[in-house]
Each structure stands twice: as structure tokens, then as C-alpha cells.
Backbone atoms as SQL, in Angstrom:
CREATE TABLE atoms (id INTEGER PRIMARY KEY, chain TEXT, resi INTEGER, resn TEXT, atom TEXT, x REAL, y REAL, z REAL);
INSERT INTO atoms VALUES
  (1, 'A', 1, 'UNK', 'N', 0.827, -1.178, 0.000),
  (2, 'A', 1, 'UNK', 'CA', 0.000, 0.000, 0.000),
  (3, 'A', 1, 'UNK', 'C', 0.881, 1.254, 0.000),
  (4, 'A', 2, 'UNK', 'N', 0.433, 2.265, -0.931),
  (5, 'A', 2, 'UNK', 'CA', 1.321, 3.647, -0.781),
  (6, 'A', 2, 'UNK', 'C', -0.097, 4.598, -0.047),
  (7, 'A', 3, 'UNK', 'N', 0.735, 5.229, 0.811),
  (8, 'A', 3, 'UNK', 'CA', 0.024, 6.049, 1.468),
  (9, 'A', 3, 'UNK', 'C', 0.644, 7.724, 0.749),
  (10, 'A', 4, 'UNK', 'N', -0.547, 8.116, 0.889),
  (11, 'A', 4, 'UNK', 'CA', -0.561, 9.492, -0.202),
  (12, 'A', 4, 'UNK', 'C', -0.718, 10.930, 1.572),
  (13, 'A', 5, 'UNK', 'N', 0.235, 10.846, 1.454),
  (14, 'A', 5, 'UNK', 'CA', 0.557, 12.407, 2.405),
  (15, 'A', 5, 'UNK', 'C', 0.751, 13.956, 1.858),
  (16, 'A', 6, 'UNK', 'N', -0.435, 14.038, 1.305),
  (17, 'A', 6, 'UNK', 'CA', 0.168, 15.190, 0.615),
  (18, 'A', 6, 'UNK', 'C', -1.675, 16.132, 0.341),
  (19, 'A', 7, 'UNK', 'N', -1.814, 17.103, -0.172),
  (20, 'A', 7, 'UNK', 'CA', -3.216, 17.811, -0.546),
  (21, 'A', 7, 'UNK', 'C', -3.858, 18.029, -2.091),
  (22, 'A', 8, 'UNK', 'N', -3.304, 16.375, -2.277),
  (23, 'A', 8, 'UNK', 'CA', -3.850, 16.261, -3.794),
  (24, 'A', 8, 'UNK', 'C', -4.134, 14.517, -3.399),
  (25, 'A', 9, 'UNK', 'N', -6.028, 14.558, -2.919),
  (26, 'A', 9, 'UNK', 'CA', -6.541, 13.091, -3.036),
  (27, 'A', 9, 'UNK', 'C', -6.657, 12.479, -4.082),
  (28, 'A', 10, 'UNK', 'N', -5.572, 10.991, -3.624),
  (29, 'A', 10, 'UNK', 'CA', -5.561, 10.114, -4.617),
  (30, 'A', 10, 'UNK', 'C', -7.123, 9.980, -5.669),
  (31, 'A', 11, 'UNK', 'N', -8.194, 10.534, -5.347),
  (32, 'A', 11, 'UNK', 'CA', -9.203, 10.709, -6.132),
  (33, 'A', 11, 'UNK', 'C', -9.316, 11.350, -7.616),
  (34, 'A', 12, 'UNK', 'N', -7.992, 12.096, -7.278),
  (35, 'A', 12, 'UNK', 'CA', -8.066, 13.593, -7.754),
  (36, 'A', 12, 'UNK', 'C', -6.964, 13.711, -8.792),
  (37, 'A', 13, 'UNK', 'N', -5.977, 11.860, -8.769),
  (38, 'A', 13, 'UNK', 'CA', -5.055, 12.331, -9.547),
  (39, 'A', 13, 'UNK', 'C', -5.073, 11.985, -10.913),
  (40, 'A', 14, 'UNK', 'N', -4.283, 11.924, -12.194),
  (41, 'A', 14, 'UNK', 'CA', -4.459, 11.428, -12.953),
  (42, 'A', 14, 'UNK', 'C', -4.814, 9.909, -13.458),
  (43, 'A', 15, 'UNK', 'N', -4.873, 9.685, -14.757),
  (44, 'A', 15, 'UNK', 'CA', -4.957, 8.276, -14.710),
  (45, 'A', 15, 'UNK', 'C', -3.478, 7.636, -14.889),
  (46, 'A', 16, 'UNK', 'N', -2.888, 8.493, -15.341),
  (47, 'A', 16, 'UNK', 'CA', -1.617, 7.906, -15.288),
  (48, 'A', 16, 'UNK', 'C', -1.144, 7.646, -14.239),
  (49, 'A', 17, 'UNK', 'N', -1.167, 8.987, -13.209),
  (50, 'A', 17, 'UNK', 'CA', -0.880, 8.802, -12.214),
  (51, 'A', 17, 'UNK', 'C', -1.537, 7.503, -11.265),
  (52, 'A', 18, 'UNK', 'N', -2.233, 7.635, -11.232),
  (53, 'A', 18, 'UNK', 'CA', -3.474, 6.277, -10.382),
  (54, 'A', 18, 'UNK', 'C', -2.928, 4.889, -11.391),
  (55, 'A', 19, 'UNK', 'N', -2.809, 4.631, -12.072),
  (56, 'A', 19, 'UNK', 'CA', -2.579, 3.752, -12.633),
  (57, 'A', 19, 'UNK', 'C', -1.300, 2.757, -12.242),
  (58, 'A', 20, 'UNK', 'N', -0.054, 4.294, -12.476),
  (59, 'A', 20, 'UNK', 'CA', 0.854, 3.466, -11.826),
  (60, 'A', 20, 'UNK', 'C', 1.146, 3.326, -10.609),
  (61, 'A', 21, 'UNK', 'N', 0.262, 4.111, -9.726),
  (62, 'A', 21, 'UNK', 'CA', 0.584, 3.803, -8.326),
  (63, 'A', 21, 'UNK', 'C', 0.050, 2.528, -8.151),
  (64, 'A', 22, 'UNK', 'N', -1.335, 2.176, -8.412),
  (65, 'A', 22, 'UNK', 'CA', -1.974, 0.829, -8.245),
  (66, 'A', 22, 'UNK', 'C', -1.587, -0.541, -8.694),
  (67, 'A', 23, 'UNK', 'N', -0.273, -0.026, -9.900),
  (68, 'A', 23, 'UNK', 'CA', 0.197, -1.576, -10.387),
  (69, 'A', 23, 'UNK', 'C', 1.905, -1.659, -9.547),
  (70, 'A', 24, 'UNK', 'N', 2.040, 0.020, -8.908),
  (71, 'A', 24, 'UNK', 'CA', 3.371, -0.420, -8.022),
  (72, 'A', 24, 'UNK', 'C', 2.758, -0.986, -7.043),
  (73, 'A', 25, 'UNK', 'N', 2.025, -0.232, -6.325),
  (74, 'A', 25, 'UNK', 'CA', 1.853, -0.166, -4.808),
  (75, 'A', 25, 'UNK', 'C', 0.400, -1.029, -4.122),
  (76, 'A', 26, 'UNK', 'N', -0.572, -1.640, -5.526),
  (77, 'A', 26, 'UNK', 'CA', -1.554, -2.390, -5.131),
  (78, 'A', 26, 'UNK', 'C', -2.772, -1.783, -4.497),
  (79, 'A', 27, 'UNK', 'N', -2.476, -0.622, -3.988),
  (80, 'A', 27, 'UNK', 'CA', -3.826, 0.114, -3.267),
  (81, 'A', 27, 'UNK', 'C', -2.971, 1.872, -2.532),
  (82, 'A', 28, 'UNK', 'N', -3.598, 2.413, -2.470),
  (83, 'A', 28, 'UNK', 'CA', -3.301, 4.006, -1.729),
  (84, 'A', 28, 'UNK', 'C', -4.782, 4.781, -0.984),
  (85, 'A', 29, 'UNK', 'N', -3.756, 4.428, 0.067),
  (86, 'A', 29, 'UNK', 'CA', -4.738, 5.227, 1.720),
  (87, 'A', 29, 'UNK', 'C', -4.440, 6.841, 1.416),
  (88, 'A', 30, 'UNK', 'N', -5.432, 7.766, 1.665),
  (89, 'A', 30, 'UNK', 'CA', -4.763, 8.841, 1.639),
  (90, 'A', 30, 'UNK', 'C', -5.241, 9.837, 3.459),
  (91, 'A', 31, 'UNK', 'N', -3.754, 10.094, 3.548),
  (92, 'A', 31, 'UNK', 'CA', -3.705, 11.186, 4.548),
  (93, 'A', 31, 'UNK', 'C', -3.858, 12.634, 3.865),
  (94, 'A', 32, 'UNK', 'N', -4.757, 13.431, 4.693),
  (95, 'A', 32, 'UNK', 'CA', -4.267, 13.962, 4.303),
  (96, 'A', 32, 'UNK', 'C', -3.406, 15.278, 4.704),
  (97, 'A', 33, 'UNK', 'N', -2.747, 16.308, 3.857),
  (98, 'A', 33, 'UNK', 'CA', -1.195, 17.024, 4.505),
  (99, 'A', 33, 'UNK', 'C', -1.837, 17.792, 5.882),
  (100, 'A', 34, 'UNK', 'N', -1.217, 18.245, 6.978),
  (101, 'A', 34, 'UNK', 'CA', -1.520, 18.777, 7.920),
  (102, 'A', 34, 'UNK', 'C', -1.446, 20.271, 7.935),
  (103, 'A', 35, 'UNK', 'N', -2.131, 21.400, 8.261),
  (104, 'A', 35, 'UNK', 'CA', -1.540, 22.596, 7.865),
  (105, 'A', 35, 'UNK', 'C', -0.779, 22.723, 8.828),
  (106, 'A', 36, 'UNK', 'N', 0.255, 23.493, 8.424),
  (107, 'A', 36, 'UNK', 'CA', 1.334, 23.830, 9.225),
  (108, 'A', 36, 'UNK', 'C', 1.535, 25.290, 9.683),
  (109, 'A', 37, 'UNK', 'N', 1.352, 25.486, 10.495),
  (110, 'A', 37, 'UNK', 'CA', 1.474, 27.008, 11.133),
  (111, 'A', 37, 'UNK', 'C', 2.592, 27.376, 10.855),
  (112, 'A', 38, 'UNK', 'N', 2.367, 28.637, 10.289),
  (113, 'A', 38, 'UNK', 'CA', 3.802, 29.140, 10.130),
  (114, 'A', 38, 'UNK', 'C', 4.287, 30.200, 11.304),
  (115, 'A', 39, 'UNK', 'N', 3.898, 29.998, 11.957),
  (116, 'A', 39, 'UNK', 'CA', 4.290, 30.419, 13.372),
  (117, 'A', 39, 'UNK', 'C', 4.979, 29.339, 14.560),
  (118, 'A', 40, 'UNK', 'N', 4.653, 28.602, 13.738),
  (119, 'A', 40, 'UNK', 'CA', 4.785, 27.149, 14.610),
  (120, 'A', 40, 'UNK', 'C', 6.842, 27.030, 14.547),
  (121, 'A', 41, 'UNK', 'N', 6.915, 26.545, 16.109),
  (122, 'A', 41, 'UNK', 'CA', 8.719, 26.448, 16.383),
  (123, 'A', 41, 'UNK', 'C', 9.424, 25.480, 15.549),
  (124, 'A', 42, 'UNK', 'N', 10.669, 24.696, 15.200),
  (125, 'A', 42, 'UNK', 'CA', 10.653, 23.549, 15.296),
  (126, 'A', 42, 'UNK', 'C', 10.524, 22.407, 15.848),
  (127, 'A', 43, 'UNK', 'N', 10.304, 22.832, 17.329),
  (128, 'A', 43, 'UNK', 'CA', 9.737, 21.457, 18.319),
  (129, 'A', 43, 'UNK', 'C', 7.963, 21.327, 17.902),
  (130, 'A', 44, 'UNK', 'N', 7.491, 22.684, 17.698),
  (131, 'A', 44, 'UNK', 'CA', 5.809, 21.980, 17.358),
  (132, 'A', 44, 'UNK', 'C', 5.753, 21.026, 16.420),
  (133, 'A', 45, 'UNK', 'N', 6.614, 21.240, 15.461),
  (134, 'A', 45, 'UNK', 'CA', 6.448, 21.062, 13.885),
  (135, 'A', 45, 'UNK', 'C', 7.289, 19.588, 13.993),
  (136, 'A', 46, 'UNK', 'N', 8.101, 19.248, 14.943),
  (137, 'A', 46, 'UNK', 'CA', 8.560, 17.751, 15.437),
  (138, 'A', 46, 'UNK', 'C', 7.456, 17.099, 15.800),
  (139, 'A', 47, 'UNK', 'N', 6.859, 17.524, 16.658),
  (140, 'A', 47, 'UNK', 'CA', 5.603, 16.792, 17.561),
  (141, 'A', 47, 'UNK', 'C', 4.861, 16.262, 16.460),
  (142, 'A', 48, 'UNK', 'N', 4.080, 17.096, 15.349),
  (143, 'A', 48, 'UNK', 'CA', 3.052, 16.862, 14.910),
  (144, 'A', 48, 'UNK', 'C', 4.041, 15.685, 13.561),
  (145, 'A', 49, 'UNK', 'N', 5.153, 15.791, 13.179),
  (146, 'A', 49, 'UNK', 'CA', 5.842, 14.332, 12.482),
  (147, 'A', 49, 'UNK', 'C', 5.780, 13.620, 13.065),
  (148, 'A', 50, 'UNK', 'N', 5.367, 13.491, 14.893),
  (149, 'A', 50, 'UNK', 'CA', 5.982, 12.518, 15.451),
  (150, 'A', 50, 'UNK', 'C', 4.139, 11.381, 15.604),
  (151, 'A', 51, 'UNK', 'N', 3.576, 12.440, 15.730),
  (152, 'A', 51, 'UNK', 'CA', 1.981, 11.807, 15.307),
  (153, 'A', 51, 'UNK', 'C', 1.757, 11.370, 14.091),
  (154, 'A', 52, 'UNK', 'N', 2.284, 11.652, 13.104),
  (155, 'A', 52, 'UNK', 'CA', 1.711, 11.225, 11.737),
  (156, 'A', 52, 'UNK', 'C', 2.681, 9.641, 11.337),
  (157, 'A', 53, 'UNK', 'N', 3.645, 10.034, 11.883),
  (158, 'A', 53, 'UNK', 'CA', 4.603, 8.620, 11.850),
  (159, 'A', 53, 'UNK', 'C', 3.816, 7.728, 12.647),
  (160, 'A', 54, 'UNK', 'N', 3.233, 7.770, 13.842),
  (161, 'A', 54, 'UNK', 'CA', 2.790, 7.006, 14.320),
  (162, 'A', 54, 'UNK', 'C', 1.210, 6.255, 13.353),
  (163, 'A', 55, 'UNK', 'N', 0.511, 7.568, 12.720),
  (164, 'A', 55, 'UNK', 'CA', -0.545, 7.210, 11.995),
  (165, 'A', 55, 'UNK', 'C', -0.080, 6.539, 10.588),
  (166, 'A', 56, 'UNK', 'N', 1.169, 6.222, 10.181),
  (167, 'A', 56, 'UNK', 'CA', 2.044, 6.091, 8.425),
  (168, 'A', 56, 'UNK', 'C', 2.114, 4.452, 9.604),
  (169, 'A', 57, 'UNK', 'N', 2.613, 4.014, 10.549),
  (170, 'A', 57, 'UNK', 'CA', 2.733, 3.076, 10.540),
  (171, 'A', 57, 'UNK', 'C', 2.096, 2.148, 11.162),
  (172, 'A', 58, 'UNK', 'N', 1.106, 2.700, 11.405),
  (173, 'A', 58, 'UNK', 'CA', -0.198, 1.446, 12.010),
  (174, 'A', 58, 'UNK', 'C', -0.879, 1.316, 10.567),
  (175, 'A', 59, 'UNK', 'N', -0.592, 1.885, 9.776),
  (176, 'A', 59, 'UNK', 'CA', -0.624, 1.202, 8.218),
  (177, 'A', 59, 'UNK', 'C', -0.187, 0.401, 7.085),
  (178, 'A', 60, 'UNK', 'N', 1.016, 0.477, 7.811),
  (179, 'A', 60, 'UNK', 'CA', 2.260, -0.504, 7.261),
  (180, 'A', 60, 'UNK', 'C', 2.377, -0.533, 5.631),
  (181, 'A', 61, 'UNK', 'N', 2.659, 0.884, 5.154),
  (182, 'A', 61, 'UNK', 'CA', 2.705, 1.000, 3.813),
  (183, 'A', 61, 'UNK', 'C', 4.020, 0.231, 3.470),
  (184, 'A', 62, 'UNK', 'N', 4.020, 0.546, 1.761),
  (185, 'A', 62, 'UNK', 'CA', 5.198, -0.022, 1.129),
  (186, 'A', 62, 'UNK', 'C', 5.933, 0.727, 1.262),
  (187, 'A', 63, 'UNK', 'N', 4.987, 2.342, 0.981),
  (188, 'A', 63, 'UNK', 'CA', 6.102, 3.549, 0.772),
  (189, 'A', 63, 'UNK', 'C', 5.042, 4.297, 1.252),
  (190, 'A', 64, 'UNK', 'N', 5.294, 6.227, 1.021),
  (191, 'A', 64, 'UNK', 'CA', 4.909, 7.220, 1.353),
  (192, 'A', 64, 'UNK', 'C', 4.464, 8.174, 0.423),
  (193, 'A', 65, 'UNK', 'N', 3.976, 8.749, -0.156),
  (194, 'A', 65, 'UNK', 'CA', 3.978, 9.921, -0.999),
  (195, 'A', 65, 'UNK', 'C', 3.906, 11.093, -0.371),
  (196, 'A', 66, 'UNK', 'N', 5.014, 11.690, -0.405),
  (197, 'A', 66, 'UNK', 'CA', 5.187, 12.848, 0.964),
  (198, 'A', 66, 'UNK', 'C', 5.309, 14.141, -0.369),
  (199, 'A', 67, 'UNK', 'N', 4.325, 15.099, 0.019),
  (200, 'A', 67, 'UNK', 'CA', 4.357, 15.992, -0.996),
  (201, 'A', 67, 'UNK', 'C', 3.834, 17.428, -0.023),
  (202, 'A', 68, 'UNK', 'N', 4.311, 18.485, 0.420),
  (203, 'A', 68, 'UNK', 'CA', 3.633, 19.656, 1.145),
  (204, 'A', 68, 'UNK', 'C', 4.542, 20.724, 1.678),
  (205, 'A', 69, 'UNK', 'N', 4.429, 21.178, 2.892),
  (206, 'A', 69, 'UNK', 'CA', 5.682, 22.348, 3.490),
  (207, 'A', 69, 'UNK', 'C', 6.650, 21.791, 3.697),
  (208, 'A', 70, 'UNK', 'N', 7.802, 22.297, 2.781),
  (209, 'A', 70, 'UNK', 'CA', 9.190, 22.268, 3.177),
  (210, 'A', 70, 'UNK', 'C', 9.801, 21.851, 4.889),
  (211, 'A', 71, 'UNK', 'N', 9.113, 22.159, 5.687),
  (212, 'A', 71, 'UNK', 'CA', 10.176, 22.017, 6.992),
  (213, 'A', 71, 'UNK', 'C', 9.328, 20.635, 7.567),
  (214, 'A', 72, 'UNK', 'N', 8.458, 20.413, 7.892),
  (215, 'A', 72, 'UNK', 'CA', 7.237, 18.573, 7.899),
  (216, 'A', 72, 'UNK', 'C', 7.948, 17.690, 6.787),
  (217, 'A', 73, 'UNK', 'N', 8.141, 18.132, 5.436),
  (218, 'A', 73, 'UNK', 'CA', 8.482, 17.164, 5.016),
  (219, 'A', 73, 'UNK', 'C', 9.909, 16.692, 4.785),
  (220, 'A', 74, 'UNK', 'N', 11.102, 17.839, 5.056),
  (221, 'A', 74, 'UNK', 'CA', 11.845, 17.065, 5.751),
  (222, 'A', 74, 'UNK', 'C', 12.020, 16.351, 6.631),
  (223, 'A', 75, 'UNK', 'N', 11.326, 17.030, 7.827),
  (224, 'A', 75, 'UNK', 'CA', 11.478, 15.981, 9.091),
  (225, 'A', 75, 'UNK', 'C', 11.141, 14.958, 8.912),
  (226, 'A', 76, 'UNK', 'N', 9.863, 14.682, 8.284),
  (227, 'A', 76, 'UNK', 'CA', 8.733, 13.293, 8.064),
  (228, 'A', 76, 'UNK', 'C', 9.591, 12.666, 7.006),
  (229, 'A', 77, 'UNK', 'N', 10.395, 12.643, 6.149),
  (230, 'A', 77, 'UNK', 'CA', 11.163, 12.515, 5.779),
  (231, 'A', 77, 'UNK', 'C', 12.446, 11.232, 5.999),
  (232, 'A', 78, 'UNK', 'N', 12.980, 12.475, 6.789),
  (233, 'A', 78, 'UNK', 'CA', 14.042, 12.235, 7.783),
  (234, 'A', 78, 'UNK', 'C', 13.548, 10.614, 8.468),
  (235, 'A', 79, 'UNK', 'N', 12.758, 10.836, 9.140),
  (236, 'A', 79, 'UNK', 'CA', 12.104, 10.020, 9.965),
  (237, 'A', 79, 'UNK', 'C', 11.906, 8.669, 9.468),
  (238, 'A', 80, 'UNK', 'N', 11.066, 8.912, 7.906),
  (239, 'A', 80, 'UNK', 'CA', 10.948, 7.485, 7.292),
  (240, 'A', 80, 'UNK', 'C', 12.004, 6.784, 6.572),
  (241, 'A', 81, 'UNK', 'N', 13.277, 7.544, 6.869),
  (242, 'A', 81, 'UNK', 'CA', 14.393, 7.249, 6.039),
  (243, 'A', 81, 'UNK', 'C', 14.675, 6.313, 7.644),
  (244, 'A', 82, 'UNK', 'N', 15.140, 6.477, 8.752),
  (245, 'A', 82, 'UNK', 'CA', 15.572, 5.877, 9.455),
  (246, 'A', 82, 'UNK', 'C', 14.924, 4.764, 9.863),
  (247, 'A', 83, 'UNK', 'N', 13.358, 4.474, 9.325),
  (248, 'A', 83, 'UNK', 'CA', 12.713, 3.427, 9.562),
  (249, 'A', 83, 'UNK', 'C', 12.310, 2.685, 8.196),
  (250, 'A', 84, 'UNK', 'N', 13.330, 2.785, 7.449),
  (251, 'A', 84, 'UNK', 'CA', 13.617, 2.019, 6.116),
  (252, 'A', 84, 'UNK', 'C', 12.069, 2.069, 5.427),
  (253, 'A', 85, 'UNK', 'N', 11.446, 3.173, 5.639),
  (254, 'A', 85, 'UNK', 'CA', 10.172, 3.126, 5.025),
  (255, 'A', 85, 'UNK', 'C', 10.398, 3.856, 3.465),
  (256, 'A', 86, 'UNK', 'N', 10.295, 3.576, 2.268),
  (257, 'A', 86, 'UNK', 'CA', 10.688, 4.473, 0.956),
  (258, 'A', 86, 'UNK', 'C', 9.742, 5.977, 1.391),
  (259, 'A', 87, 'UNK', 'N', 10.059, 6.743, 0.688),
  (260, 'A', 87, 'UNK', 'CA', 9.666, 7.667, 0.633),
  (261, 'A', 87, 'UNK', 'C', 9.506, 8.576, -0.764),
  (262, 'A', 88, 'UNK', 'N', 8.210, 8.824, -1.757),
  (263, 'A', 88, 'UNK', 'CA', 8.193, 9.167, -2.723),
  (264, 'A', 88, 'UNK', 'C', 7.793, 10.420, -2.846),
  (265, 'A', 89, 'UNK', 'N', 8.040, 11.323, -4.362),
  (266, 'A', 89, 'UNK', 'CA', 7.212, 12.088, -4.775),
  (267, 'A', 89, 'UNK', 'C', 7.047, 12.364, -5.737),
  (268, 'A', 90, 'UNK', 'N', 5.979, 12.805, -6.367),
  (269, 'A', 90, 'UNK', 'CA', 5.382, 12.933, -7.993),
  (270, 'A', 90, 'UNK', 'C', 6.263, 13.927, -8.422),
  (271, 'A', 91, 'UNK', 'N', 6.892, 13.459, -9.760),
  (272, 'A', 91, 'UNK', 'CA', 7.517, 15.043, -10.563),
  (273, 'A', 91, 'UNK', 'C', 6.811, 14.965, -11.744),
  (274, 'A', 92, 'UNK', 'N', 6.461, 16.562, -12.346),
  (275, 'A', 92, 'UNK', 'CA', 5.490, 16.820, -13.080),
  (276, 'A', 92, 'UNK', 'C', 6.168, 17.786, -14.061),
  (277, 'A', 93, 'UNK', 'N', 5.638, 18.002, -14.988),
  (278, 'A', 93, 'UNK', 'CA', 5.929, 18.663, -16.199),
  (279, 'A', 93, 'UNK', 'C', 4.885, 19.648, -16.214),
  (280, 'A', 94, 'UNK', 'N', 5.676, 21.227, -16.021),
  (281, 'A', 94, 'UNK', 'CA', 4.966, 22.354, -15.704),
  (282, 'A', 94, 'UNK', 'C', 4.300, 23.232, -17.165),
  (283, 'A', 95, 'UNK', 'N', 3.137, 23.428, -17.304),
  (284, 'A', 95, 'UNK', 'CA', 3.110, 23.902, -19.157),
  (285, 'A', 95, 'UNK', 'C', 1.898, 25.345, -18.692),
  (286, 'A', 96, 'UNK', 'N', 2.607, 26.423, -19.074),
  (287, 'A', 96, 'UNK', 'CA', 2.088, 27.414, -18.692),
  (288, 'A', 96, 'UNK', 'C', 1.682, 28.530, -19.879),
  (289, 'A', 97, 'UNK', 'N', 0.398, 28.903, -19.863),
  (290, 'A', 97, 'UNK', 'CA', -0.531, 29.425, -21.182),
  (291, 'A', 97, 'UNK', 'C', -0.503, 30.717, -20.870),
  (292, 'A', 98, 'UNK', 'N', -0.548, 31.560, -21.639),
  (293, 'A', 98, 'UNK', 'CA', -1.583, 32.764, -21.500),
  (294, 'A', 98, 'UNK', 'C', -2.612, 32.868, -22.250),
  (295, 'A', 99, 'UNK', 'N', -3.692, 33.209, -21.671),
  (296, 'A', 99, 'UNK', 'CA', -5.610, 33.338, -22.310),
  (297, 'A', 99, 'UNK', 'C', -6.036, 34.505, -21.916),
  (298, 'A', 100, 'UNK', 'N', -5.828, 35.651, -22.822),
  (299, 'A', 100, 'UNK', 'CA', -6.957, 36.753, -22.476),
  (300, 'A', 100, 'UNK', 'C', -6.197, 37.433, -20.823),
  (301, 'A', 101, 'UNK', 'N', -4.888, 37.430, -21.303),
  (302, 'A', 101, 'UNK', 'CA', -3.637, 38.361, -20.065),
  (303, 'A', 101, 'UNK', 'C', -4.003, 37.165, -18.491),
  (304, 'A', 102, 'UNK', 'N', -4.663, 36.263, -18.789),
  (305, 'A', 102, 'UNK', 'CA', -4.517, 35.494, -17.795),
  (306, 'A', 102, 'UNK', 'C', -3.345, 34.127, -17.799),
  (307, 'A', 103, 'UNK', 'N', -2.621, 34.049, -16.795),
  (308, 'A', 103, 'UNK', 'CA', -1.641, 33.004, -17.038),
  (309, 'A', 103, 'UNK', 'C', -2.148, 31.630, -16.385),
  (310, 'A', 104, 'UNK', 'N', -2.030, 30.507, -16.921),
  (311, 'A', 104, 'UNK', 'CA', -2.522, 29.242, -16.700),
  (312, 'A', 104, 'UNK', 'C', -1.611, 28.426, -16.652),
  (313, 'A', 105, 'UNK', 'N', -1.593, 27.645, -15.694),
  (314, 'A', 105, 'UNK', 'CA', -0.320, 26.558, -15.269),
  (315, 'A', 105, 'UNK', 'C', -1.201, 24.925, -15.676),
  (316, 'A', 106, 'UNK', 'N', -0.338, 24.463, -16.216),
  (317, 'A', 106, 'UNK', 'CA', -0.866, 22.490, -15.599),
  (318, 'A', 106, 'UNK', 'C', 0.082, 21.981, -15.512),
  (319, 'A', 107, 'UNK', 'N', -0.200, 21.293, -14.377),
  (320, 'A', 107, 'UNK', 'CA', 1.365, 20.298, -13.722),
  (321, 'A', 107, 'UNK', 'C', 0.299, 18.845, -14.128),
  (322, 'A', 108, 'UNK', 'N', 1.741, 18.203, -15.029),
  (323, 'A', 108, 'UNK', 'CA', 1.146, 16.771, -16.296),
  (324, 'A', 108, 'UNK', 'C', 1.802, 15.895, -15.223),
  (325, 'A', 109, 'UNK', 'N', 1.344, 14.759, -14.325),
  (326, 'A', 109, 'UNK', 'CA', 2.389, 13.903, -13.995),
  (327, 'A', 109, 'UNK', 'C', 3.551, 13.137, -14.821),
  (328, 'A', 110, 'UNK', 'N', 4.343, 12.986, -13.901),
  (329, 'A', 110, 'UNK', 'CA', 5.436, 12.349, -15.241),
  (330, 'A', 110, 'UNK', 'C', 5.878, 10.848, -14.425),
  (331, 'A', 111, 'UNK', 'N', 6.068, 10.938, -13.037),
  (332, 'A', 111, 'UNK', 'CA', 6.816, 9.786, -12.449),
  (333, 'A', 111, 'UNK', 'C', 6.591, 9.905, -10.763),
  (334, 'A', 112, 'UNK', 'N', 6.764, 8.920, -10.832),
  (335, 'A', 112, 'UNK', 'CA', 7.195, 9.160, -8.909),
  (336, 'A', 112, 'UNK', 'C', 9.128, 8.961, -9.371),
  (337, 'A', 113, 'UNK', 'N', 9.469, 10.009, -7.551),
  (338, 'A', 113, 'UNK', 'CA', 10.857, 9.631, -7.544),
  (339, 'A', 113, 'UNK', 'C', 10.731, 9.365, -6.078),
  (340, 'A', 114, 'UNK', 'N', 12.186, 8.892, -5.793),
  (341, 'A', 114, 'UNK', 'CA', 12.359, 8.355, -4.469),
  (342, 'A', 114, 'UNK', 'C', 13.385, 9.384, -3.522),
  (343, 'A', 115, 'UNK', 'N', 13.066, 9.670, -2.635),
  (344, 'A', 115, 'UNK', 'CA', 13.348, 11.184, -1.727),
  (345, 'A', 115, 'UNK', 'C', 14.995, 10.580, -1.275),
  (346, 'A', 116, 'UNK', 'N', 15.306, 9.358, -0.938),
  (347, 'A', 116, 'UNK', 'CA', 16.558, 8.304, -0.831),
  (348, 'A', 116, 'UNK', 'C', 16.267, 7.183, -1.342);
């Protein structure tokens, strides 16, 4: 099972994307990302990795899809690296329009990569 940690539900992703997660990973639980105060110390912002690790492994994924704020997902990170858990994330191919002086982004999935 890949567990999807991040604020894009596995509902929500492509078919490519869904496709190959389901023929790597067999099934995907999704968490989902926590907001993170940006006021918050680095001991808050420990605590609340130290809960979600606990919720990533009463699930006993294969891997992780860790995708959100820079300073959680190092730590959470960090964390699943020392408990030999993989740790992934989607890289995407960015294609950006202009329509009528408005600018338009789409991020195309392309792959999962592995964080180590």
C-alpha cells in the first residue's frame, strides 16, 4: 500500500498517475497534509511528524507519498528514512498558457521519484 501524504486526493489524480501507483503499490490510503502554522517552532512542527509517523505506521505501507511544506516534510522525511520506510514524490511537467492576459499553469504527472 502507498500512502498518499500530501493535498492532492488520490481521487483527484491522474490516470496515469493512479494507474501506476496501483500496479506499483496495489492500493493508496490517503492522509491527508496537515496545515502547518507558520508560526509554529521547530519542536511543534517535530511533535506533529511525530503523530503522523505514528498514523504512516499502524498502516504498514510499502512507501509514502510525501508531498507539502518544506520544513514537515523534511522531518517526516528524515524520519521514514531511518525506519527504512521508501519515501516518494510525484515530478510533473509544468506547461504554462496565456488566455486573455490570464496566465494558466498544468502540472502533467510524469513519475514518482524516491526522496533516498
Amino acid at each position: 500500500m502507498l500512502v498518499n501524504l500530501s493535498n492532492h486526493p488520490f481521487s483527484k489524480w491522474s490516470e496515469l498517475q493512479s494507474n501506476l501507483a496501483i500496479e506499483t503499490f496495489r492500493q493508496v490510503k490517503d492522509i491527508p497534509f496537515p496545515h502547518i502554522n507558520p508560526n509554529h517552532s521547530r519542536a511543534e512542527v517535530e511533535e506533529l511528524v511525530t503523530q503522523y509517523i505514528e498514523k504512516i505506521l499502524a498502516l504498514r505501507p510499502m512507501a509514502v507519498h510525501v508531498m507539502g511544506e518544506f520544513t514537515f516534510t523534511f522531518l517526516l522525511v528524515t524520519e521514514l528514512k531511518k525506519l527504512n520506510i521508501p519515501a516518494i514524490v510525484s515530478t510533473t511537467e509544468r506547461i504554462v498558457s496565456e488566455t486573455d492576459g490570464k496566465k494558466v499553469v498544468t502540472f502533467n504527472f510524469v513519475r514518482f521519484r524516491h526522496y533516498f
